[in-house]
C-alpha positions in Angstrom: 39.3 -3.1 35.5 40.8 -1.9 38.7 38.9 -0.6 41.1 39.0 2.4 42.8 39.8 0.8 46.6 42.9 -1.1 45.0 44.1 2.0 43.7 43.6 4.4 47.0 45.7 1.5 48.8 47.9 2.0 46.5 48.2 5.7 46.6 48.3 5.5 50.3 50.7 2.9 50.5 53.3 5.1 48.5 51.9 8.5 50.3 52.6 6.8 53.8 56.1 5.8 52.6 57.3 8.7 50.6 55.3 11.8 52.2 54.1 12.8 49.0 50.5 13.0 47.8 49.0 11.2 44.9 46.1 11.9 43.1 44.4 8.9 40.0 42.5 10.4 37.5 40.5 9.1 34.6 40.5 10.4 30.8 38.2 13.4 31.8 39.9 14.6 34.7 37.6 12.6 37.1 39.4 11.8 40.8 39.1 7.9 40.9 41.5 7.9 44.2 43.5 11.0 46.2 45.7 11.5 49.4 44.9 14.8 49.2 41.7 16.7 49.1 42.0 19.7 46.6 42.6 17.2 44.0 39.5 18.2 42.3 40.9 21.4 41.4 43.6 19.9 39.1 40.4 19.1 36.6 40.9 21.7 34.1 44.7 21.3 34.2 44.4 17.4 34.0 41.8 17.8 31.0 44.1 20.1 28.9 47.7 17.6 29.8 45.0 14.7 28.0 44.7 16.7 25.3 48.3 17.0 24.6 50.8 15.7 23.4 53.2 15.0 26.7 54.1 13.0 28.7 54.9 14.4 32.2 54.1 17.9 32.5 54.5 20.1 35.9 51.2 22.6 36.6 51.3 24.5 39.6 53.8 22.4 40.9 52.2 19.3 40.5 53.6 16.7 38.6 51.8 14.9 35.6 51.7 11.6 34.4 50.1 9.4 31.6 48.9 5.8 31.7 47.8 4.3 29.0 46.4 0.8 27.9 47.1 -0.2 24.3 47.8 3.3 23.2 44.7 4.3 24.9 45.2 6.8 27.4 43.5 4.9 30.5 45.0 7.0 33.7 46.4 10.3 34.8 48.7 10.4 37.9 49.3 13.8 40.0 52.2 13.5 42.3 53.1 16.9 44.6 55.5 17.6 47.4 57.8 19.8 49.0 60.3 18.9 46.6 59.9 18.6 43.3 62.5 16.5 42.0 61.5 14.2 44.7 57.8 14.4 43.6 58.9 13.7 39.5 60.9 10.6 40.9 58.4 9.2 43.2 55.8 10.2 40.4 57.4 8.2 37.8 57.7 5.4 40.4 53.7 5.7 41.0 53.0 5.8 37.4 55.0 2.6 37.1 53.2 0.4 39.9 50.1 0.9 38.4 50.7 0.5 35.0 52.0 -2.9 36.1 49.1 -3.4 37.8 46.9 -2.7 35.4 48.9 -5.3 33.3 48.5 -7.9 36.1 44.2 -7.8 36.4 44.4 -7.2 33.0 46.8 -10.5 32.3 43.5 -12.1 35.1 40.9 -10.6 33.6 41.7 -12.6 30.3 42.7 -15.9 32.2 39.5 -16.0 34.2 37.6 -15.1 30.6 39.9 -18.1 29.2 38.9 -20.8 32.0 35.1 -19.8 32.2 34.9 -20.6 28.1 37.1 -23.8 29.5 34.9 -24.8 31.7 31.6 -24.1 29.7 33.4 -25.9 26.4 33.2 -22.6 24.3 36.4 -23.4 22.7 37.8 -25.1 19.6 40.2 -27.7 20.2 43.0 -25.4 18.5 41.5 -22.2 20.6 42.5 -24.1 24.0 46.1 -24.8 23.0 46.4 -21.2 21.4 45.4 -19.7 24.5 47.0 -21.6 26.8 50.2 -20.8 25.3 49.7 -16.9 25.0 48.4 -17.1 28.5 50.9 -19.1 29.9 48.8 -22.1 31.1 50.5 -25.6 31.3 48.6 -27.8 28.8 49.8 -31.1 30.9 49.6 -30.2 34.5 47.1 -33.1 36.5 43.8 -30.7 37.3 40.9 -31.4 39.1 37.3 -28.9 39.7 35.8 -28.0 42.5 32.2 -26.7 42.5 31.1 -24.1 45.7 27.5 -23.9 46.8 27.2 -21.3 48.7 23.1 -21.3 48.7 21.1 -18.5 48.0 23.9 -15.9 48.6 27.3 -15.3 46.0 28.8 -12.2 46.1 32.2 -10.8 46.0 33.4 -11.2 49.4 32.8 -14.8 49.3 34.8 -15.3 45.8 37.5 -12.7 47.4 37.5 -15.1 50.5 38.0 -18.3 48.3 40.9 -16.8 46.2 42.7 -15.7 49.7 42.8 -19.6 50.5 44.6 -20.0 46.9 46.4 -16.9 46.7 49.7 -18.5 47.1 48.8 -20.3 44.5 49.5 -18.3 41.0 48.4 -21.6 38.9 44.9 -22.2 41.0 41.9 -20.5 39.5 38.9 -18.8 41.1 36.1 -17.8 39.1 32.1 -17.8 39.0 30.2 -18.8 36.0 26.6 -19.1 37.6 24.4 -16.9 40.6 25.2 -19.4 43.1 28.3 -21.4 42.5 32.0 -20.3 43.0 34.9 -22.7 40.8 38.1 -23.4 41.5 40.3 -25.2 39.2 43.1 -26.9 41.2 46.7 -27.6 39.9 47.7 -30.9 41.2 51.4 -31.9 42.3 52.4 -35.2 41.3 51.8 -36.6 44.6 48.6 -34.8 45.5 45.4 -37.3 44.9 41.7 -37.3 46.0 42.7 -37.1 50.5 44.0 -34.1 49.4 41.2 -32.5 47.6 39.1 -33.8 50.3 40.8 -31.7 52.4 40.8 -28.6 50.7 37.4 -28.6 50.3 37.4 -29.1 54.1 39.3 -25.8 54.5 37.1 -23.6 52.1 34.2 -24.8 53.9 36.2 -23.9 56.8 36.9 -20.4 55.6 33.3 -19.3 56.0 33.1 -19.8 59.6 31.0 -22.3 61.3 27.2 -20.7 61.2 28.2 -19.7 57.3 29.2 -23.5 56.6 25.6 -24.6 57.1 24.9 -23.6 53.7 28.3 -24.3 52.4 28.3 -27.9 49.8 31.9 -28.5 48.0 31.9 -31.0 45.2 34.6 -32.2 42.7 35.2 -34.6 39.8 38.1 -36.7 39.0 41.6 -35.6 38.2 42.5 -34.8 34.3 45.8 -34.8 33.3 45.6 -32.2 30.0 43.9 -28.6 30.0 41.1 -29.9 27.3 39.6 -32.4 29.7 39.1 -29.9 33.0 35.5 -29.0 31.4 35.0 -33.1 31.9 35.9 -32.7 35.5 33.7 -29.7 36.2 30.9 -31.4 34.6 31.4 -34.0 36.9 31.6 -31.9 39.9 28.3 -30.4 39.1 26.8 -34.1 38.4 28.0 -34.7 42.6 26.7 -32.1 43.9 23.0 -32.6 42.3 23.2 -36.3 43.2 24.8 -35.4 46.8 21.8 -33.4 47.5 19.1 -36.5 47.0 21.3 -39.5 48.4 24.2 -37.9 50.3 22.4 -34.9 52.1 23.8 -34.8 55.1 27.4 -35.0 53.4 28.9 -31.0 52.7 31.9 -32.6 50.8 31.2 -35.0 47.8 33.6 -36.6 45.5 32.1 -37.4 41.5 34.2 -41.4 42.5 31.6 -41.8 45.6 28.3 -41.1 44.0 28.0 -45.0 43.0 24.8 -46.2 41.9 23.1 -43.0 42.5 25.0 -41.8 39.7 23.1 -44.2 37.0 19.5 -43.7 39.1 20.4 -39.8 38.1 20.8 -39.9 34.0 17.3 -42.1 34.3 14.4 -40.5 32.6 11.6 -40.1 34.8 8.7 -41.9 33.1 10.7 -45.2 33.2 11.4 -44.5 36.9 7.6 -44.6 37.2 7.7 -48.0 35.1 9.7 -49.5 37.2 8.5 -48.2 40.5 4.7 -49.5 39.6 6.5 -52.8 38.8 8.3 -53.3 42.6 5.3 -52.3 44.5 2.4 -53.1 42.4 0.8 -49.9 41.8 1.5 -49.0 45.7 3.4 -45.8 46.9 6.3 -45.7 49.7 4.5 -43.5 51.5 1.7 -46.3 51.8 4.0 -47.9 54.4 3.8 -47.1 58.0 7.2 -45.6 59.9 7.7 -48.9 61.7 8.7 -51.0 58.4 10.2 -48.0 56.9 12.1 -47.9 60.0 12.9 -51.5 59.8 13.9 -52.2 56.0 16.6 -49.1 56.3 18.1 -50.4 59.3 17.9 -53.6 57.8 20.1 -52.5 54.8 22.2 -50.3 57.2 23.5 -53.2 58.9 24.1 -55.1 55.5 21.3 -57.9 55.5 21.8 -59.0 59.2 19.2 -60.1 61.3 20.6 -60.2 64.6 22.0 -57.1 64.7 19.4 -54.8 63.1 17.0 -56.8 65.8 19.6 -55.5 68.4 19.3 -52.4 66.9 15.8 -52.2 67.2 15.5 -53.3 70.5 13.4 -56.1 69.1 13.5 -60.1 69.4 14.7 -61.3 65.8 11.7 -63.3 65.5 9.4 -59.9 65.9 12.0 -58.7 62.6 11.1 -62.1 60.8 7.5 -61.5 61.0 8.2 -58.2 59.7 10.4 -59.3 56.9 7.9 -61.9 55.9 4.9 -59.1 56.0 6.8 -56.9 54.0 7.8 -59.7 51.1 3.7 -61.0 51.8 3.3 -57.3 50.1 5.9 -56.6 47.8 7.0 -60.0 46.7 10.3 -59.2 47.7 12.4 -60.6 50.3 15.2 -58.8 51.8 17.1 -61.8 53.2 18.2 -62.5 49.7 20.4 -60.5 48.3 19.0 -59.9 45.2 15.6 -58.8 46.5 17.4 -57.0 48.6 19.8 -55.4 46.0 16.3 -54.6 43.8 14.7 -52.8 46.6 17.9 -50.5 47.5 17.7 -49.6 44.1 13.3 -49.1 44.1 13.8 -46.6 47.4 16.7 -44.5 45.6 14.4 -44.3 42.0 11.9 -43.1 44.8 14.2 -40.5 46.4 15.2 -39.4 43.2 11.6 -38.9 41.8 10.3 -36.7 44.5 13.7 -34.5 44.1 13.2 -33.9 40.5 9.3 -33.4 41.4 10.4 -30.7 44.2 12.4 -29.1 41.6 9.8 -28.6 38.5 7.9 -26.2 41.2 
């Protein structure tokens, strides 16, 4: 459960301090971390102080000491030095940092277990509140998810990276429950609202430097106000970052509350996009239009239905955009002055977008 670095920093931490020399072994005598080189040939003695009975025993001058994790003997800690009374206290001091801190990744270990089942709804109603309270986990504290993307790469150092941004933070959560996203449940203060979550997802992108952030995508739902509803919010986190990726692509922060419309174009089913995508165009495909009106009709819609402006835009005269308009409804039967032509074709090039997205991702 701990590993080996955390304890060697440990060792050395209290070595550099108090002079004398550590040595964390296993069950069977095996050297898991050492200031001091000939701990390897404290096996045999270490295997034989397992086997009995005590508790602290002194071989050779060296001073033993027993860990153990629910009655189970987990550790064996060698302390020696010049002095040996010295060496029993500091021992006994050694033994008691890890033991606590086996009872701290320990008390993690089982929180992290605790919000991945959260998160995935793999509890019982009656599980979550039980839990909670044995783990110590406000039931009413004002949540919100965060989903990390960090592409095609997820490893330790990224998650380790993540939890130093929350580390001050005792009632944040950091955990992984895929190959390619990294979670964070967020405890809210009362104050805190959405600007603020925007801008902690600016910081974690921040945290990976700027040639890392390229592939970095943070998404997040919408606050919950009790512990049973922060699988909601993660569920909507993971519907923004799909839908970010076909209609907000060139966005690396997306909020579930900004998806809009693109949010109901996601849950349709694909054969009645098709329906109603042969029923706009008439059989025809968007790629069947040259770059010139494609060109046109988004700028069109950029600029919110005004002629004179997207014309400007264009660098054309606004009767050269008429002609185009009129062209275009001449094909389609749809005429993009009017709002509700307009409002039906916005809604026929997202079904589009979304069609070849879900095409791309069947391969």
């Amino acid at each position: 459960m701990i590993s080996n670095q955390t304890l060697q920093n440990t060792i050395d931490g209290l070595h550099q301090i108090t002079k004398v020399d550590f040595a964390i072994m296993d069950s069977e005598g095996g050297v898991l971390a050492s200031t001091f080189a000939e701990a390897k040939e404290f096996k045999e003695s270490a295997v034989t102080f397992a086997q009995s009975e005590a508790e602290i025993q002194v071989v050779s001058g060296c001073q033993f000491f027993k860990i153990y994790d629910e009655q189970q003997l987990e550790f064996m800690i060698l302390a020696r030095g010049a002095d040996e009374e010295e060496a029993l206290m500091v021992g006994k001091i050694a033994a008691f940092q890890v033991q606590e801190l086996m009872v701290a990744y320990k008390e993690r270990f089982d929180k992290d277990n605790f919000i991945k089942n959260l998160l995935l709804d793999n509890l019982l109603l009656v599980d979550i509140y039980n839990r909670s309270k044995k783990l110590h986990v406000d039931v009413d504290a004002r949540r919100v998810v965060l989903i990390v993307e960090t592409g095609d790469r997820k490893d330790g150092d990224e998650i380790d990276r993540i939890r130093s941004i929350f580390s001050g933070r005792t009632k944040d959560f950091v955990t992984a429950v895929d190959e390619r996203n990294i979670i964070v449940v967020k405890e809210l203060a009362e104050k805190e609202g959405y600007e603020d979550i925007h801008k902690t997802a600016s910081v974690i992108i921040d945290a990976f430097g700027r040639q890392a952030a390229e592939r970095i995508r943070v998404s997040y739902g919408t606050i919950v106000g009790e512990i049973k509803e922060v699988s909601r919010s993660y569920k909507e986190a993971g519907m923004a970052l799909d839908v970010g990726k076909i209609f907000f692509a060139e966005k690396k922060i997306i909020a579930y509350s900004a998806l809009g419309i693109g949010r109901l174009i996601y849950q349709l089913p694909i054969p009645l996009c098709r329906m109603f995508i042969k029923e706009i165009f008439g059989g025809r495909t968007l790629d069947e239009f040259d770059d010139e009106t494609l060109t046109t009709i988004y700028k069109f819609f950029e600029n919110s239905l005004n002629v004179s402006e997207t014309s400007r835009q264009l660098y054309i005269h606004r009767n050269t955009l008429v002609y185009r308009l009129d062209k275009l409804q001449k094909s389609t039967g749809l005429d993009l002055r009017v709002f509700e032509d307009a409002i039906t074709f916005k809604i026929a090039l997202m079904v589009v977008k979304y069609m070849k997205y879900m095409e791309n991702q069947d391969y």
